[in-house]
Structure formats: structure tokens, C-alpha cells
C-alpha positions as CSV (number, residue, x, y, z in Angstrom):
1,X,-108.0,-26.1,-158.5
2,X,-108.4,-29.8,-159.2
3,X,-105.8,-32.4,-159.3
4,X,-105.2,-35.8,-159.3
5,X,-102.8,-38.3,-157.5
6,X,-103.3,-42.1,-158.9
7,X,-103.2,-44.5,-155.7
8,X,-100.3,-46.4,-157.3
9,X,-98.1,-43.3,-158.5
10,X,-96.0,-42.9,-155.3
11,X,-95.4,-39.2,-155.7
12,X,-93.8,-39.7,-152.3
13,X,-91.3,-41.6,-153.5
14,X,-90.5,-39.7,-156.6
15,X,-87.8,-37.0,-156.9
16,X,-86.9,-35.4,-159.8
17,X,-89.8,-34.1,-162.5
18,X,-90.3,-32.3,-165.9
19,X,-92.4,-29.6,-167.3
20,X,-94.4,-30.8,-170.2
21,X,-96.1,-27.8,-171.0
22,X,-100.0,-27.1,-170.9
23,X,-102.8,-26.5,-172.6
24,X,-105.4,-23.0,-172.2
25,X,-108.8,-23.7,-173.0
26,X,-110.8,-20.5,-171.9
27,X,-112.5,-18.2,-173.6
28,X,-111.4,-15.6,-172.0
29,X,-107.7,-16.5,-172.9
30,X,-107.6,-16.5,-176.3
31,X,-106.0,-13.0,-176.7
32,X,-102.6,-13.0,-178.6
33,X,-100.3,-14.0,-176.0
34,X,-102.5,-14.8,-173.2
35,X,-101.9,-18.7,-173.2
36,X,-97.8,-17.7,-173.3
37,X,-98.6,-15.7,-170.0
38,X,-101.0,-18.0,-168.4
39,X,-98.6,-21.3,-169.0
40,X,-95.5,-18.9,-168.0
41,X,-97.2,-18.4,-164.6
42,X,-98.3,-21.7,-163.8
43,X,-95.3,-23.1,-164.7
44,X,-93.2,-20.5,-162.4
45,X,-95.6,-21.7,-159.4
46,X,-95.7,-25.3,-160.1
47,X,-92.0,-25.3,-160.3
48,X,-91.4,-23.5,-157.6
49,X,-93.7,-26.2,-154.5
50,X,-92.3,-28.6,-156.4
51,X,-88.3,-27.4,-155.8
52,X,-89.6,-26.0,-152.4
53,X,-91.0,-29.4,-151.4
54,X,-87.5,-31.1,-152.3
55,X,-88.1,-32.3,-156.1
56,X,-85.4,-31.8,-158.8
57,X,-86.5,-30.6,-162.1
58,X,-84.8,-32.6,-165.1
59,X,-84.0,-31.3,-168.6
60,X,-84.2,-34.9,-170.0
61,X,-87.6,-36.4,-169.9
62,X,-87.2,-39.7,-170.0
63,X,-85.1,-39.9,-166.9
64,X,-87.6,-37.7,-164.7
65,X,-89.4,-39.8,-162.3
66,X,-92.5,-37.7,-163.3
67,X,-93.9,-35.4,-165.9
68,X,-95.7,-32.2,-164.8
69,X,-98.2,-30.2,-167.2
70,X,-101.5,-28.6,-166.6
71,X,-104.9,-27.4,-168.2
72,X,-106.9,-24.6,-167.9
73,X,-110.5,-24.7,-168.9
74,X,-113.4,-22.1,-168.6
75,X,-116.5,-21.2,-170.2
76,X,-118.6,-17.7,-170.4
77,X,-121.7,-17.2,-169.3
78,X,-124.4,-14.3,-170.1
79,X,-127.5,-13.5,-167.8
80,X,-129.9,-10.8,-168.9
81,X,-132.0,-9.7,-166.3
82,X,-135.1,-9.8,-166.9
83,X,-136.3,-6.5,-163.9
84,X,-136.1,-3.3,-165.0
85,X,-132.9,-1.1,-163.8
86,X,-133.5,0.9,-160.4
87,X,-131.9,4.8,-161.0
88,X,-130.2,3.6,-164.5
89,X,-131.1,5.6,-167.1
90,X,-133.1,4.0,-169.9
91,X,-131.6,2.1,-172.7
92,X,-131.8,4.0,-176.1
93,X,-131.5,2.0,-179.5
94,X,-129.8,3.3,-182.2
């Protein structure tokens, strides 16, 4: 997982926060409802450190001291192998 912290942003010094949502870019999310799961997870265990590590969360927005979203991104990848398959039977074609 990668994140972020700006120098300046005093995290520290912060207390309250509020979810902004997130974004699922993966291919292998893009089943109905898989985002709505995926965001519903990361949002129960962001929430949770953060109230665990003494933040508030805020309903209003504009009076959080910080906003809180996330991103997931992910790409697919192939490989054919190019041997030949020890103890596999052989492929047929139809």
C-alpha cells in the first residue's frame, strides 16, 4: 500500500476527518457490485486506525480538519509459456 503525508500537512496535529469516498480502477473489480464492496472494506478499516489512533470522524466536511478517500488500481497480466507441459495432457482444438 502506498500513501502520502505532505511535509507541511501536520497530520499530528489534526483531529477530526471525513470519508470522501474512492475510486476502483482494477480490472479485476469491475463485476457488479465489486467497487461497493471493495470501498465498503477500505472504508471500515481506514475508519477504524483512524478512530483507534484518536481521530473523530465528522459528518460535515468543511469543518473536518482532513478529508480521507482512497484508490485502488491494478492491471492484468497474461504469460504463455512458451515449454511444453510435463504430465498435462495435450491441448485439443475444437
Amino acid at each position: 500500500m502506498d500513501h502520502f503525508e505532505a511535509p507541511e500537512a501536520d497530520v499530528a496535529g489534526r483531529s477530526s476527518f471525513a470519508w470522501t469516498g474512492g475510486d476502483v480502477v482494477a480490472p479485476l473489480a469491475q463485476g457488479p457490485g465489486v467497487p461497493a464492496e471493495i470501498e465498503s472494506r477500505v472504508r471500515a478499516v481506514v475508519i477504524g486506525e483512524l478512530v483507534r489512533k484518536g481521530y473523530v470522524e465528522s459528518p460535515d466536511r468543511a469543518r473536518a480538519d482532513m478529508l480521507v478517500s482512497f484508490q485502488v488500481a491494478g492491471s492484468r497480466q497474461t504469460v504463455v509459456a512458451d515449454e511444453r507441459r510435463v504430465g498435462a495432457p495435450r491441448r485439443t482444438r475444437c
